[in-house]
N, C-alpha and C positions, 0 to 999 in steps of 0.2 A: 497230540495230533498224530495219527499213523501216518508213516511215510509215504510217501511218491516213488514207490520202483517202476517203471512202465519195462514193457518186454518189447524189444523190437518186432518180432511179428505183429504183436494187437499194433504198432505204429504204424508199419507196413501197410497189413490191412486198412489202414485206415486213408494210406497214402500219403503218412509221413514218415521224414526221416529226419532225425535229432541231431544235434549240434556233434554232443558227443556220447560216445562207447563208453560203459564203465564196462572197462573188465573186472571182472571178481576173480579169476584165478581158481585152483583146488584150495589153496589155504582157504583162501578169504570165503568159500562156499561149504567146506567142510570141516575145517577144523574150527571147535568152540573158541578158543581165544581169539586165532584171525576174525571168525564173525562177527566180533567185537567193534573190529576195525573197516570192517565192509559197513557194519549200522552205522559207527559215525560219521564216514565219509557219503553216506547217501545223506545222511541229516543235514551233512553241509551245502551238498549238492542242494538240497531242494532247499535252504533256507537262503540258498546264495539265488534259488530260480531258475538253477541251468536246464538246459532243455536236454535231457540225455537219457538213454534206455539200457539196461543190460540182455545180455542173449539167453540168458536161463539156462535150460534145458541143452539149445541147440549150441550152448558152448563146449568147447573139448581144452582137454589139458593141452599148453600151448607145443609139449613135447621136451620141452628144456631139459628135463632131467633123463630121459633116452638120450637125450644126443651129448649129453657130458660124460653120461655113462657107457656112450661109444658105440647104442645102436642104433645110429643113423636113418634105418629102416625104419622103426616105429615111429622117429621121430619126422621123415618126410612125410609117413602116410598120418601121423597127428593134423602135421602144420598143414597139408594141401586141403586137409578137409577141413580145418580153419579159413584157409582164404575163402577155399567155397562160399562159407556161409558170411562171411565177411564182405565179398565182393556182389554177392547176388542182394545185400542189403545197401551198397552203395558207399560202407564206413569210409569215413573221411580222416576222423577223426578219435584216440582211440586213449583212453585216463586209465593206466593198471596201479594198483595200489601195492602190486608185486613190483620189486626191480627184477626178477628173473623173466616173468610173464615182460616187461616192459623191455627190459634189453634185448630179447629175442623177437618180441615183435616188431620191434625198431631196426635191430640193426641186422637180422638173419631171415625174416619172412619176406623181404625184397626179390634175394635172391631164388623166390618162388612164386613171385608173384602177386605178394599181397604187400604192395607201396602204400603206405597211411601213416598222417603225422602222430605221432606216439611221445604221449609226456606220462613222467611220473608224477601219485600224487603231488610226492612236496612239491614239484614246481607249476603245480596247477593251482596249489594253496598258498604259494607265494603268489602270483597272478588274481589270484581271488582279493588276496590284500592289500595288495596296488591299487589295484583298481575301486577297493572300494566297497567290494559285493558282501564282503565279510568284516565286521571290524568286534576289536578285540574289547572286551571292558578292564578300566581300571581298579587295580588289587582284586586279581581276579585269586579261584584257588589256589593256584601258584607262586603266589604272590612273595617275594624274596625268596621261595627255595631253591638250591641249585639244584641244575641239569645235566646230565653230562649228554652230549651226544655220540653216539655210534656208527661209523660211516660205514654204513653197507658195501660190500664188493664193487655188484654190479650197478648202483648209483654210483659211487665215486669212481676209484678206478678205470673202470673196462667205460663209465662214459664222462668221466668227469665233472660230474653234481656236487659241488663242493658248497657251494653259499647259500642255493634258493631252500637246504633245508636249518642254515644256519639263521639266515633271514626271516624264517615262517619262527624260531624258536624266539628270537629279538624280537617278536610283535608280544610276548608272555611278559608278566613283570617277574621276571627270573633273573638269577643269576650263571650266567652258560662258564662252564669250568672245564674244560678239553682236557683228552688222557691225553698220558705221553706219549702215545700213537696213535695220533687224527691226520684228517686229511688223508693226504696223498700215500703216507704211513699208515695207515688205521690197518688197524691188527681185520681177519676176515675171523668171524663168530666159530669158524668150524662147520658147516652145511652147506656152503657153495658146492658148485661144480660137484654136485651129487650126494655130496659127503651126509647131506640129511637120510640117504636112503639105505646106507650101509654101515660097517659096525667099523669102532675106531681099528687103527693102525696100532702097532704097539708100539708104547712110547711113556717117559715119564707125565705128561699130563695131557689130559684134554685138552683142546685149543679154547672153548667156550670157559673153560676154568681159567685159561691164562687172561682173558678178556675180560671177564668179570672181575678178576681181581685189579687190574687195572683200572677200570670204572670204578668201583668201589674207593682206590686208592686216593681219588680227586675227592670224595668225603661228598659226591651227588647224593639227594634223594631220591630224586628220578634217573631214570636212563633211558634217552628217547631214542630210537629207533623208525625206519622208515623199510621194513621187511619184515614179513609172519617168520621167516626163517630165524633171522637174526630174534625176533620177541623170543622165537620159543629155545632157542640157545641161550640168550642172555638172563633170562626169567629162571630157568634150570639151573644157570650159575648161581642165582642171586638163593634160591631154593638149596644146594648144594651147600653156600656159606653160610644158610641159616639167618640168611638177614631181608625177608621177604617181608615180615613186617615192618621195618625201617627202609625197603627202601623199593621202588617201583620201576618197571619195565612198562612204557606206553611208546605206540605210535605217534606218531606226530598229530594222525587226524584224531584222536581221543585227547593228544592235549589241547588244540584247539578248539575242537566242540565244547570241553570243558570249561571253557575260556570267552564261548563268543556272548555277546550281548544282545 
């Protein structure tokens, strides 16, 4: 069955306005493996029924990586033309599948104007499984292999998302195996605060090389992730060590859709 993406303007014109905003982001809209992650988080979206539209066309990069990268200027004149379009549609409510697009909309687009409650996916797909909208099948493909998870930057840290995506992995029949730097520790992939758009530092190793091998070291199959940033660092390690065929980088929402019944 083809999906359900509806565009906020055909809703507009129509005189409605949806519960909620998918933001897509530049990963999640241009690059092939994020796309990945944008199809199954719509698949969940519309198999869960939620009423929500993306901006298409009339979306712009949220500015995040101008303003880590320290000019300020692209990144005011990005994000104002965001709110624009955001505020003449009424958004209330706003699901990025990015933590960078989510932590800037959440806690930096205020101070311009554009106030809107802002969740990441994981913790819209832990709410999905509370309540019931989504439920998982038993010995699904997963079924006893380990996981390890990866706490993204700007999900843990800088806002403190620790559980709802530990939570969403504990609905899998997996076994979840944490490196020796999770949580509040969890090592950052290497691509934060811009580092995806310029070339390394010099130095005895990669950062994305020091992270994989520590994932790896817990003896996961999987390595789940909740950022296109961190997929495409931690996949590049796993490609690096040569062990791509024994062992996988997914989103959270591809391992769920995998999983639902």
């Amino acid at each position: 069955m083809a999906l359900r993406i509806p565009l906020m303007a055909d809703l507009a014109a129509e005189g409605k306005t949806p519960e909620v905003l998918f933001w897509v982001g530049c990963a999640g809209s241009f690059d092939p493996r994020a796309q990945k992650v944008t199809l199954a988080f719509t698949k969940i979206l519309n198999d869960a029924n939620i009423d929500f539209a993306i901006l298409g066309k009339e979306e712009a990069c949220t500015g995040d990586p101008a303003r880590r990268a320290g000019n300020e200027f692209i990144f005011q004149m990005t994000a104002l033309q965001n709110i624009e379009v955001l505020n003449m549609y009424k958004v209330k409510k706003i699901v990025a599948t990015c933590p960078h697009c989510f932590n800037i909309l959440k806690n930096e687009y205020p101070e311009l104007g554009g106030k809107y409650e802002v969740m990441h996916h994981t913790e819209f797909l832990q709410g999905l499984i509370n309540e019931g909208k989504i439920k998982m099948k038993d010995g699904g493909v997963f079924d006893g292999k380990k996981i390890t998870y990866h706490d993204s930057c700007y999900i843990g840290r800088a806002n403190n998302i620790y559980e709802a995506p530990r939570s969403v992995l504990e609905n899998l029949d997996n076994q979840l195996v944490e490196m020796k730097r999770a949580g509040k520790r969890g090592l950052c992939c290497g691509a934060g605060g811009a580092q995806m758009w310029k070339e390394d530092e010099p130095g005895d190793k990669r950062i994305n090389m020091e992270r994989t091998e520590e994932a790896l070291g817990t003896g996961a199959e999987i390595i789940a992730v909740n950022c296109p940033f961190c997929l495409t660092m931690m996949s590049d390690g796993v490609k690096a060590k040569e062990k791509q065929e024994e062992v996988m980088v997914y989103d959270l929402a591809e391992l769920i859709v995998n999983n639902m019944s």
